[in-house]
py3Dmol code that shows the C-alpha trace and the ligand (Angstrom):
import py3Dmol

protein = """\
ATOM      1  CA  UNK A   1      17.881  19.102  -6.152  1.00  0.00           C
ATOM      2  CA  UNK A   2      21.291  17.756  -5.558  1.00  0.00           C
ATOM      3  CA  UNK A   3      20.276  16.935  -2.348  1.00  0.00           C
ATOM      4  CA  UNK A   4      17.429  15.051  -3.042  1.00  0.00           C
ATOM      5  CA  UNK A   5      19.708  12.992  -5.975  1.00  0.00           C
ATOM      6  CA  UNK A   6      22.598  12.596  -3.050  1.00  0.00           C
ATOM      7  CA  UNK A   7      18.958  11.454  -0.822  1.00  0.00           C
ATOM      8  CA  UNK A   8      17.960   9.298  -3.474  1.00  0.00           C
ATOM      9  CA  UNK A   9      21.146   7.504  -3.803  1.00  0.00           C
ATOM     10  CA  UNK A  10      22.465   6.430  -0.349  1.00  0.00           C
ATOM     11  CA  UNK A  11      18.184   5.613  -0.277  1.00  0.00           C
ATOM     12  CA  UNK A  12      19.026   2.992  -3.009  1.00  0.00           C
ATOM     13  CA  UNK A  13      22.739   1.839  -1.763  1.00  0.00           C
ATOM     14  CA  UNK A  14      21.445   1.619   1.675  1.00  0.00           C
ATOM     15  CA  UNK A  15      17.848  -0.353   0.185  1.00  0.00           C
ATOM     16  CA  UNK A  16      20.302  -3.176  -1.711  1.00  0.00           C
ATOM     17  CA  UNK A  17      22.364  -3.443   1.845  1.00  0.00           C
ATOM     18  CA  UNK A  18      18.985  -4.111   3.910  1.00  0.00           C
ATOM     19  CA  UNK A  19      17.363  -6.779   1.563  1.00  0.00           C
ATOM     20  CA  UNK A  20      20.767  -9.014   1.062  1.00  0.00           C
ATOM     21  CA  UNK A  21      21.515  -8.398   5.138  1.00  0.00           C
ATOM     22  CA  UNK A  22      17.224  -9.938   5.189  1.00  0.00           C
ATOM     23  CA  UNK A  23      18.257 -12.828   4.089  1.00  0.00           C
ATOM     24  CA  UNK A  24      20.332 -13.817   7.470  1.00  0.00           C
ATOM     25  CA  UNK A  25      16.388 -13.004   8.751  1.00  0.00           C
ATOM     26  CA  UNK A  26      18.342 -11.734  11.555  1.00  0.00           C
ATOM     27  CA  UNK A  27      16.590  -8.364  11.540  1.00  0.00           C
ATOM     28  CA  UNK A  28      16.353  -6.281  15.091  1.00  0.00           C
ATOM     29  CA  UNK A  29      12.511  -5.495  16.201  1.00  0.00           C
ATOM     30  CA  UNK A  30      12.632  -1.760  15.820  1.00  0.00           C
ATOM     31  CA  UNK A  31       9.092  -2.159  17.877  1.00  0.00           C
ATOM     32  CA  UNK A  32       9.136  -0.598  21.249  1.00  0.00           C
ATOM     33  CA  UNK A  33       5.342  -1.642  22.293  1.00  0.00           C
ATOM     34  CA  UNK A  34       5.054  -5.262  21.371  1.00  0.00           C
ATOM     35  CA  UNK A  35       1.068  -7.323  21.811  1.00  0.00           C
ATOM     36  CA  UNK A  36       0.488  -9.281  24.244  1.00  0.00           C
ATOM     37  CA  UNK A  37      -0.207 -13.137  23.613  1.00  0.00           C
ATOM     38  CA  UNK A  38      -3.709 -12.284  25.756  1.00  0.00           C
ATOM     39  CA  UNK A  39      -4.979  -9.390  23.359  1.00  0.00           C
ATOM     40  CA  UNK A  40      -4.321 -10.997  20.125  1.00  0.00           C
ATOM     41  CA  UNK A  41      -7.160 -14.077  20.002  1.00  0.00           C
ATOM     42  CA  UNK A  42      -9.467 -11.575  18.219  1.00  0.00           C
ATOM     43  CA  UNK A  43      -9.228 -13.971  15.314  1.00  0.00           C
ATOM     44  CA  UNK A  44     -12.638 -13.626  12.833  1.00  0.00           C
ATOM     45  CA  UNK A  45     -11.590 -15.947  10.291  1.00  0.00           C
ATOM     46  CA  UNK A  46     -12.619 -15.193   6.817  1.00  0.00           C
ATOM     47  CA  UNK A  47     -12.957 -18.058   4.983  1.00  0.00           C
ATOM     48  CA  UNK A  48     -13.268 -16.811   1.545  1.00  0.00           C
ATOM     49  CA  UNK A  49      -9.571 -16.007   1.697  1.00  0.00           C
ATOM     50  CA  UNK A  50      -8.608 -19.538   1.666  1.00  0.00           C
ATOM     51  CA  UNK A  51     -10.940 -20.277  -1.571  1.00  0.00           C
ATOM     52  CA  UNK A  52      -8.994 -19.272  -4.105  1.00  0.00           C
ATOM     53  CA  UNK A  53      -5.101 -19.620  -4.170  1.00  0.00           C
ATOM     54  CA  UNK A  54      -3.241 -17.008  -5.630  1.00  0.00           C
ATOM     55  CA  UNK A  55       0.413 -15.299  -5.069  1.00  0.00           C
ATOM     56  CA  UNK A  56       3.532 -13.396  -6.115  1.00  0.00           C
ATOM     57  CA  UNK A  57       5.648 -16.584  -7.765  1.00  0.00           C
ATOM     58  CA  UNK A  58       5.346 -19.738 -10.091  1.00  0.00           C
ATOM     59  CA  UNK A  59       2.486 -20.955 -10.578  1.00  0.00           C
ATOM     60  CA  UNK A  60       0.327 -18.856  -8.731  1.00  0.00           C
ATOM     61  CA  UNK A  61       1.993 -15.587 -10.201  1.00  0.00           C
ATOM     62  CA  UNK A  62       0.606 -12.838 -11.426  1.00  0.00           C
ATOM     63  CA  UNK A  63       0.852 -13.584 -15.024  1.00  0.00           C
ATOM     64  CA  UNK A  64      -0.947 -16.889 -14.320  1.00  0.00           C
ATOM     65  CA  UNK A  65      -3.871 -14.910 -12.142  1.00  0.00           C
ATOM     66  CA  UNK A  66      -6.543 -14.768 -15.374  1.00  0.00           C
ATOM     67  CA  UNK A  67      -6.274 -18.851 -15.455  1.00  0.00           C
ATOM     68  CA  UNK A  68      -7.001 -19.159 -11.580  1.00  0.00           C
ATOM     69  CA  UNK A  69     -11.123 -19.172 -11.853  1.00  0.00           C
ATOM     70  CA  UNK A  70     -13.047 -17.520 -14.001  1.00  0.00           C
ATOM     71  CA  UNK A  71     -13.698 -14.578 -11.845  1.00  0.00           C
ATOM     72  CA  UNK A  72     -10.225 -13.509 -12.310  1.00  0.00           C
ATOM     73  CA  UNK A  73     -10.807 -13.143 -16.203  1.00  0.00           C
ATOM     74  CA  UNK A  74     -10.055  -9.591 -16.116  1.00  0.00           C
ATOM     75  CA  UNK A  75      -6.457 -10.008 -14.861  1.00  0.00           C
ATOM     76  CA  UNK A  76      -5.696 -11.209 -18.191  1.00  0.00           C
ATOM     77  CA  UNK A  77      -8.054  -9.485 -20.267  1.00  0.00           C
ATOM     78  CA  UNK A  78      -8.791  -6.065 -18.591  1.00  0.00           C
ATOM     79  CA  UNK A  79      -6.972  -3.026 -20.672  1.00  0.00           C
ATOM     80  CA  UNK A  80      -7.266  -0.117 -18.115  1.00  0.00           C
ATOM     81  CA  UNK A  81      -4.829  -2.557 -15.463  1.00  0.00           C
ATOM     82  CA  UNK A  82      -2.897  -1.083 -12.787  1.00  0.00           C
ATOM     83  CA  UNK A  83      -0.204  -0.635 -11.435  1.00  0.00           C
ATOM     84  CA  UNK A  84       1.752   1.420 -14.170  1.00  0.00           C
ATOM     85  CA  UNK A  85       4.570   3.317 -14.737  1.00  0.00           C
ATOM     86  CA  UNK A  86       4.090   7.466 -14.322  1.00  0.00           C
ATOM     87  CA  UNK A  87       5.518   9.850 -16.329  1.00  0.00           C
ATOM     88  CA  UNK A  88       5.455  13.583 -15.035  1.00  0.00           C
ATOM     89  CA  UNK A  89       3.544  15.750 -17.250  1.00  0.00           C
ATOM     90  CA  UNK A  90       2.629  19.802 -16.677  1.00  0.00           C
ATOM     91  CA  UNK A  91       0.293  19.642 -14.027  1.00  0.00           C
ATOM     92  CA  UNK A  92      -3.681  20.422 -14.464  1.00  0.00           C
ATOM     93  CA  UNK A  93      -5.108  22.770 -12.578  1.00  0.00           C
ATOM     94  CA  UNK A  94      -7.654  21.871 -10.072  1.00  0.00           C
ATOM     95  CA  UNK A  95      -8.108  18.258  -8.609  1.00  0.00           C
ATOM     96  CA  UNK A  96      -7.201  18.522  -5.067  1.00  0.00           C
ATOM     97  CA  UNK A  97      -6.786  15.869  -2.395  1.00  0.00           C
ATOM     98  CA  UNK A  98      -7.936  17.471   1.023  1.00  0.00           C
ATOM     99  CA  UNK A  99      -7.684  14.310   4.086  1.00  0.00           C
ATOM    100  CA  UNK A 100     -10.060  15.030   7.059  1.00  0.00           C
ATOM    101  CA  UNK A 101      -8.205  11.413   8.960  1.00  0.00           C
ATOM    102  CA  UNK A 102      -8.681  11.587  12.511  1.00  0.00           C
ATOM    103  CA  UNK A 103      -7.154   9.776  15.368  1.00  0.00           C
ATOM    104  CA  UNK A 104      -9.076   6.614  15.326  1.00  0.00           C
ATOM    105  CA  UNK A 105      -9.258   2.858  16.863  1.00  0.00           C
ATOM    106  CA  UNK A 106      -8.187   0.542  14.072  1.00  0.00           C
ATOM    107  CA  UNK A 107      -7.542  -3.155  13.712  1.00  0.00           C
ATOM    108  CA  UNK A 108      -4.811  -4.778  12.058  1.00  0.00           C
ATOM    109  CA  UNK A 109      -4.627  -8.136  10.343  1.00  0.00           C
ATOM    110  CA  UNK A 110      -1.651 -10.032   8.086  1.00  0.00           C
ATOM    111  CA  UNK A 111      -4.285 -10.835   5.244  1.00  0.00           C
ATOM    112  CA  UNK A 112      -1.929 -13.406   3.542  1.00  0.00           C
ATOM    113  CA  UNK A 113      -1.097 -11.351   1.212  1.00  0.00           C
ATOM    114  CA  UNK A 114      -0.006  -7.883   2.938  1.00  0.00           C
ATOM    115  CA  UNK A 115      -0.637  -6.711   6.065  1.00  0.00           C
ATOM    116  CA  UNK A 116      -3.375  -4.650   6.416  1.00  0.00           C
ATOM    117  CA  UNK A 117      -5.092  -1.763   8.637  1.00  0.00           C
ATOM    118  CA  UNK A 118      -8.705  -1.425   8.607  1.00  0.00           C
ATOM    119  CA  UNK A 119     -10.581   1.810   9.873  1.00  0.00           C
ATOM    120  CA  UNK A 120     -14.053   2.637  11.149  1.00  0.00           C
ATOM    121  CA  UNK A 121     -16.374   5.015   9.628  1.00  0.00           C
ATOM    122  CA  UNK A 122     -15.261   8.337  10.263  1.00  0.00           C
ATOM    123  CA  UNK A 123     -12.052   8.877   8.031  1.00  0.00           C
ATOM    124  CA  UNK A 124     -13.583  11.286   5.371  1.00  0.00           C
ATOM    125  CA  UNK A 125     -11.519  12.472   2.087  1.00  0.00           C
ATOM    126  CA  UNK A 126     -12.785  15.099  -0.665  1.00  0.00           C
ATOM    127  CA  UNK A 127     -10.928  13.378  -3.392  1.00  0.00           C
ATOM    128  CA  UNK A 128     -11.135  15.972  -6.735  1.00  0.00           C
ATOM    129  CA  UNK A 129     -15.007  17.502  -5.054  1.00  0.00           C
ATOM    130  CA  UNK A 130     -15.836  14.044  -3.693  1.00  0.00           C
ATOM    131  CA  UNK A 131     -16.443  12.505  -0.573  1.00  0.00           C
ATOM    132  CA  UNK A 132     -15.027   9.184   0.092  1.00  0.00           C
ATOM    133  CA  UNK A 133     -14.735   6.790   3.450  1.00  0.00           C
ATOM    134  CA  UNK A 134     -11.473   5.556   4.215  1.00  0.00           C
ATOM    135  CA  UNK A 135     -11.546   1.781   4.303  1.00  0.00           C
ATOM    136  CA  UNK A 136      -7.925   0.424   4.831  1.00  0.00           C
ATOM    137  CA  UNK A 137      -4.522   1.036   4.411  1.00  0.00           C
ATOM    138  CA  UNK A 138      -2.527  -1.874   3.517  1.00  0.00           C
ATOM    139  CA  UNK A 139       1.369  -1.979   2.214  1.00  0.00           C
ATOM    140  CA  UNK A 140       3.237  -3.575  -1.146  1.00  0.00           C
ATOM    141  CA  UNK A 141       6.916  -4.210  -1.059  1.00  0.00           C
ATOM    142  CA  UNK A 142       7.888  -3.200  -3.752  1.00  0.00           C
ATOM    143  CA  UNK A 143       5.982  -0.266  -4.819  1.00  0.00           C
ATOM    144  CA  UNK A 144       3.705  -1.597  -7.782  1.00  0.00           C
ATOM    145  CA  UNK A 145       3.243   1.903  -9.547  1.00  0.00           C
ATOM    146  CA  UNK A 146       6.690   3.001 -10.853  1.00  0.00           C
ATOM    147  CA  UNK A 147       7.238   6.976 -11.426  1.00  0.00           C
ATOM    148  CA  UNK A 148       9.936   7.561 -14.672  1.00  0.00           C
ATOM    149  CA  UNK A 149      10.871   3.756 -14.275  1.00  0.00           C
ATOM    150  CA  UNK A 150      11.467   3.921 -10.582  1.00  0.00           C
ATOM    151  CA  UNK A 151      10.137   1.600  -8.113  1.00  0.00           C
ATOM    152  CA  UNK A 152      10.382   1.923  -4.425  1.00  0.00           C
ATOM    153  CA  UNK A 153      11.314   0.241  -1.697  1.00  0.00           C
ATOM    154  CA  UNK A 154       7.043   0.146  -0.465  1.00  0.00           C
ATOM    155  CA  UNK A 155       3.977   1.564  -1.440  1.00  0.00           C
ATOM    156  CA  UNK A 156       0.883   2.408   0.927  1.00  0.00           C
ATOM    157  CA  UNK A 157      -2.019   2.061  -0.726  1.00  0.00           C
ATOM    158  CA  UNK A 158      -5.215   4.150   0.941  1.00  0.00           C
ATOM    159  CA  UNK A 159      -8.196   2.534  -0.035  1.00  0.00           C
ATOM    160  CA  UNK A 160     -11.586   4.662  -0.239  1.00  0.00           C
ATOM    161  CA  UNK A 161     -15.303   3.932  -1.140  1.00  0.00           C
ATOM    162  CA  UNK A 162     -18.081   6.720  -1.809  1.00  0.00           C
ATOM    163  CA  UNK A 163     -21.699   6.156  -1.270  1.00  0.00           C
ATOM    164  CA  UNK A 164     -22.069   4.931  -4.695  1.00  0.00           C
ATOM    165  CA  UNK A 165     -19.362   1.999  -4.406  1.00  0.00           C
ATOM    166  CA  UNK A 166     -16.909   3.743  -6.236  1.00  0.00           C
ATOM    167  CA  UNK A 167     -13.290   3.071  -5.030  1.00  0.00           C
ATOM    168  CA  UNK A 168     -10.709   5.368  -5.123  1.00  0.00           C
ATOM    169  CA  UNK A 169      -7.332   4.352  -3.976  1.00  0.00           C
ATOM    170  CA  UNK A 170      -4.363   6.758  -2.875  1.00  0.00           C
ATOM    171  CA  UNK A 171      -1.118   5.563  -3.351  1.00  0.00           C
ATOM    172  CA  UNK A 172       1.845   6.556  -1.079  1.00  0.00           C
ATOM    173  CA  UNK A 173       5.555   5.864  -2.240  1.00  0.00           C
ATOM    174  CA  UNK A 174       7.560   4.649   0.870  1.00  0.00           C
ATOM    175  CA  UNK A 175      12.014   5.314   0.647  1.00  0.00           C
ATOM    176  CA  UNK A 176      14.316   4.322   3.247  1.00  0.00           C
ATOM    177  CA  UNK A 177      15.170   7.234   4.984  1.00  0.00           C
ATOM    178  CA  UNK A 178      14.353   9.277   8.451  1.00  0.00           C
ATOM    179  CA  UNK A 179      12.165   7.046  10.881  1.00  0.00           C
ATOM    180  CA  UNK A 180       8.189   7.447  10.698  1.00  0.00           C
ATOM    181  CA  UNK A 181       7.465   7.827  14.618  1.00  0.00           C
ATOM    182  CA  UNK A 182       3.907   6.275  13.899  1.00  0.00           C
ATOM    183  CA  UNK A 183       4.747   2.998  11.955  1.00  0.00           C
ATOM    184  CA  UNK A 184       6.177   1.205  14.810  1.00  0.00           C
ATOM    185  CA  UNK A 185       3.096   1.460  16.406  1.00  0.00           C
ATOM    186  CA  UNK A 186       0.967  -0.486  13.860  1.00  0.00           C
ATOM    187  CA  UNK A 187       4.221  -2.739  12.936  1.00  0.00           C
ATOM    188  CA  UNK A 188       4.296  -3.761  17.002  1.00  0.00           C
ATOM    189  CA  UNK A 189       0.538  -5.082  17.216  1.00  0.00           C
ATOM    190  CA  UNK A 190       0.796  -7.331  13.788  1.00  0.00           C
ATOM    191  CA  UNK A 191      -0.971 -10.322  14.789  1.00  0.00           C
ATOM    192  CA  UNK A 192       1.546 -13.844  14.604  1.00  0.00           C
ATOM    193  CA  UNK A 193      -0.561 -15.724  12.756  1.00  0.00           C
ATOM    194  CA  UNK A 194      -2.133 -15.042   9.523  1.00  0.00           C
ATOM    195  CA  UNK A 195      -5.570 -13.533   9.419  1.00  0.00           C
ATOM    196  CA  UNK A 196      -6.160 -13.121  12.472  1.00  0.00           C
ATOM    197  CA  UNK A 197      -7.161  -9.767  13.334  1.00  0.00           C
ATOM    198  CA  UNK A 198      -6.189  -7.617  16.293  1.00  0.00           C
ATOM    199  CA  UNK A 199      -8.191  -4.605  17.172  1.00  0.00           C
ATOM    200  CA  UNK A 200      -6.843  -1.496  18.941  1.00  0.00           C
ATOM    201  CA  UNK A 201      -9.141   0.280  21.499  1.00  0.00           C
ATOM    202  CA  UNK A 202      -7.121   2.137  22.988  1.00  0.00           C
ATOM    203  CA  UNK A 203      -4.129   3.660  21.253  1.00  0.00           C
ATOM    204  CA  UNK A 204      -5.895   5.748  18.627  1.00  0.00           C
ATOM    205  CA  UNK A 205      -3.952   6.053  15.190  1.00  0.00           C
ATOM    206  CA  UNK A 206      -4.410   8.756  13.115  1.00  0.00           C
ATOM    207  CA  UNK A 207      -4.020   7.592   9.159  1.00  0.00           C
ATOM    208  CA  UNK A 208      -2.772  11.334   8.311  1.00  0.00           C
ATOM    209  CA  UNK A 209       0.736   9.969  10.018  1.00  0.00           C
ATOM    210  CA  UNK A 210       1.286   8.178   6.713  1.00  0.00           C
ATOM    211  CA  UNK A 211       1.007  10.726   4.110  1.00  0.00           C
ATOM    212  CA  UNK A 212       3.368  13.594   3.172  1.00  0.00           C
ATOM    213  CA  UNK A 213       2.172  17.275   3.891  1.00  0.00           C
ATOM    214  CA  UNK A 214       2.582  17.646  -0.307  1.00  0.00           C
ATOM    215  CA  UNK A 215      -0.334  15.836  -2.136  1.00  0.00           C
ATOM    216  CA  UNK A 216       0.617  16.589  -5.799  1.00  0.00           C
ATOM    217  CA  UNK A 217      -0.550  13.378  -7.974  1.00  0.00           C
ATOM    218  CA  UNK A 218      -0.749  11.498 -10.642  1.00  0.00           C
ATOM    219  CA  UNK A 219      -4.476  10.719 -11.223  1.00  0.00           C
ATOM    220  CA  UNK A 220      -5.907   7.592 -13.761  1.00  0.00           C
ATOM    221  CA  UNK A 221      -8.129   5.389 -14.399  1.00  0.00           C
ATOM    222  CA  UNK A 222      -7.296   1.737 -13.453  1.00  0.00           C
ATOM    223  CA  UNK A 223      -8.074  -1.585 -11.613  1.00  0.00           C
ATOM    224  CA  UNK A 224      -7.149  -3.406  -8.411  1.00  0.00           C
ATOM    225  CA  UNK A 225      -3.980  -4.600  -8.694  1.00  0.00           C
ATOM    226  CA  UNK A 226      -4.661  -8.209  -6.640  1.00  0.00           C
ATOM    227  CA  UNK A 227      -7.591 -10.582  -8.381  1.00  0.00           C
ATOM    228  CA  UNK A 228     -10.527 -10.162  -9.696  1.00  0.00           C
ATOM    229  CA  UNK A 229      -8.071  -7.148 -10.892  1.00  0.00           C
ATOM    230  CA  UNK A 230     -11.788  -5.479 -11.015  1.00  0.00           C
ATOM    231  CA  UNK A 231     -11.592  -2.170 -13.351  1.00  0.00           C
ATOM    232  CA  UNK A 232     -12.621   1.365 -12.764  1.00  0.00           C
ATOM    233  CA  UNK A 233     -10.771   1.875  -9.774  1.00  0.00           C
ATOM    234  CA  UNK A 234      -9.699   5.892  -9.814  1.00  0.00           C
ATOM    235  CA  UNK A 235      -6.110   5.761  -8.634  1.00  0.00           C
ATOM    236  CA  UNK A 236      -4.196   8.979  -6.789  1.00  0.00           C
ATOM    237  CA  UNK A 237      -0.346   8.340  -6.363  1.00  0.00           C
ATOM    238  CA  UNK A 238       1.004  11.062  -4.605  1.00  0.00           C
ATOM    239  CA  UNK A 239       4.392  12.039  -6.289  1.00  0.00           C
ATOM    240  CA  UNK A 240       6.307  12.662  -2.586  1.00  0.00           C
ATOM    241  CA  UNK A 241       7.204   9.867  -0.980  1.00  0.00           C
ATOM    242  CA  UNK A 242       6.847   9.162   2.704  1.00  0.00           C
ATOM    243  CA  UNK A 243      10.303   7.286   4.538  1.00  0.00           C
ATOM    244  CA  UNK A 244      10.915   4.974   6.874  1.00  0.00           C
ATOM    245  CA  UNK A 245      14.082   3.868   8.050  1.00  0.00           C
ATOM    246  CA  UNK A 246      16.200   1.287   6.997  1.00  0.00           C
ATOM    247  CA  UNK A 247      15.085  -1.065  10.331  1.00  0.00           C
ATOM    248  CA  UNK A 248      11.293  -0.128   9.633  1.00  0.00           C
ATOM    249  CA  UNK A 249      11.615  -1.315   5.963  1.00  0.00           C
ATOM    250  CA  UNK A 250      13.562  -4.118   6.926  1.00  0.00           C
ATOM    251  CA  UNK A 251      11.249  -5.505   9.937  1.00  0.00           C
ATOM    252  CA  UNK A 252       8.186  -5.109   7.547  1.00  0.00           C
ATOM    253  CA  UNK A 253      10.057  -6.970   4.803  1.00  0.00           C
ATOM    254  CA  UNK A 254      10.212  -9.759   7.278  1.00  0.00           C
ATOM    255  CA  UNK A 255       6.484 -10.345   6.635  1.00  0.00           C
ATOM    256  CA  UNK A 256       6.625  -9.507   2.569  1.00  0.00           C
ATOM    257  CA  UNK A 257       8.852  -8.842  -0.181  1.00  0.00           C
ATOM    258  CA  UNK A 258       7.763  -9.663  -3.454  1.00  0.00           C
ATOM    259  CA  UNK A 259       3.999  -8.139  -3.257  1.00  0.00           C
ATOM    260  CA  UNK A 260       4.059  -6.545  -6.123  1.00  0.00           C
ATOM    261  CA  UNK A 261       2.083  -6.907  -9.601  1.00  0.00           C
ATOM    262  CA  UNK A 262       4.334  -5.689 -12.307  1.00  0.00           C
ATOM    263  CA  UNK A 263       3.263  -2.754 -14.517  1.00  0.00           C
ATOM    264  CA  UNK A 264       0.433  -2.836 -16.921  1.00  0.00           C
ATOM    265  CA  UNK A 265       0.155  -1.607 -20.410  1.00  0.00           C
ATOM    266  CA  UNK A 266      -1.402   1.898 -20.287  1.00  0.00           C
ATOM    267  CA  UNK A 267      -2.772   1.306 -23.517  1.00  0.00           C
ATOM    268  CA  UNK A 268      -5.190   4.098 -24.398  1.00  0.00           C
ATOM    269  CA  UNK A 269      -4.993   5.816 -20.989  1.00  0.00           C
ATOM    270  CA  UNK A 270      -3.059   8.925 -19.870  1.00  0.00           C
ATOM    271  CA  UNK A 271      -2.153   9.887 -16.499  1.00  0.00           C
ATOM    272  CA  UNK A 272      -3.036  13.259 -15.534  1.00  0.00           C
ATOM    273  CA  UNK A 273      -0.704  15.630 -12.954  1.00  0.00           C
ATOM    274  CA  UNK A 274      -2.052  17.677 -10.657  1.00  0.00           C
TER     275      UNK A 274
END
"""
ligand_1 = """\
1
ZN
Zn -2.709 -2.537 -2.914
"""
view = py3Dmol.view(width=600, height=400)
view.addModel(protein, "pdb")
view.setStyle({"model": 0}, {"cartoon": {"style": "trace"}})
view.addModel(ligand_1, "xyz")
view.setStyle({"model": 1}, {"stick": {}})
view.zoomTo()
view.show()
């Protein structure tokens, strides 16, 4: 316990050091493999991304996303919102998260808003008895959910469909801490320019490299947390964090800071341990 506080604390000193030293935007590549110009025209260029402008300040802020278009309504008026902050209850018994993620070609893509991984068919979860696909992973800096009031340096946010639609979305607290010997790889083959997407053939990546071996949760109802902030979206936050170190954090905070929606009113919801 006191090790985890002492942990917790140089994790926090050494956080406030990294984002003042970002601003000098002086930060060392921690990437050992980096793209080649040649490999990265993979561009497919989505339009629909440049429709509708929306962000993480002023104007274009998250309290102003329900006044965007009409379609974001529910950012203003939705009351089962996410993220929000978890309390630790008594566990429940039951509800397991069991990952079946298998080394697998990916492709990677800064979406504008957070950079994003997106998987092929073949990365199965049983999510409390069900069976979801693995979509994408993408990352918010900082964490959106909060656990006890506490927000991280990054969240990972594991985003799963069933064969009904449903989405189910696992979310992974990130501190600063030893280095993941993964993460450079997908950090080295983000594409320079926005939306344009670079796939990987040949270096497989295996999805399980960002979760921690202990899946207890915190399990609720809620919504996307970017517009149309569309509800009944079952959310899974793991309640062990994954680290990175402080050059990891610091290269991805290069690309984004502020992604993060604040917390939402729980109002008549409860989140459930397990
Ligand atoms: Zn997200």
């Amino acid at each position: 316990m006191k090790k985890i506080l002492i942990l917790a604390i140089s994790c926090s000193f050494l956080w406030s050091c990294s984002s003042s030293k970002k601003k000098t935007k002086k930060v060392a590549k921690p990437i050992v493999k980096k793209a080649t110009k040649a490999k990265e025209p993979v561009a497919k260029k989505d339009k629909t991304k440049h429709q509708v402008h929306w962000g993480y300040t002023g104007a274009h802020g998250p309290s102003h996303w329900g006044a965007i278009k009409p379609e974001f309504a529910t950012c203003k008026d939705g009351k089962a919102q996410s993220p929000v902050n978890l309390t630790w209850h008594k566990p429940e018994k039951g509800g397991t998260l069991k990952f079946g993620y298998i080394p697998t070609r990916y492709s990677i893509v800064d979406n504008g808003h957070a950079i994003q991984v997106d998987f092929p068919e073949g990365q199965k979860a049983m999510i409390h008895g069900h069976e979801y696909q693995l979509l994408q992973v993408h990352f918010h800096a900082v964490s959106e959910h909060t656990i006890g009031g506490k927000s991280y340096p990054a969240e990972a946010h594991f985003v799963h469909k069933n064969k009904e639609g449903g989405l189910a979305v696992v979310g992974v607290m990130i501190i600063e801490g030893e280095k993941n010997e993964f993460i450079d790889q997908l950090w080295g083959k983000i594409p320079s320019k926005k939306h344009q997407k670079l796939m990987d053939d040949k270096t497989p990546f295996n999805p399980m490299a960002l979760l921690p071996s202990i899946k207890t949760h915190y399990h609720y109802k809620g919504s996307l947390t970017t517009p149309p902030c569309t509800e009944g979206v079952m959310w899974y936050v793991l309640n062990t964090p994954i680290s990175m170190s402080q050059m990891q954090l610091a290269y991805f905070n290069t690309y984004y800071t502020k992604t993060n929606r604040p917390v939402q009113p729980l109002n008549n919801r409860k989140a459930i341990n397990y």
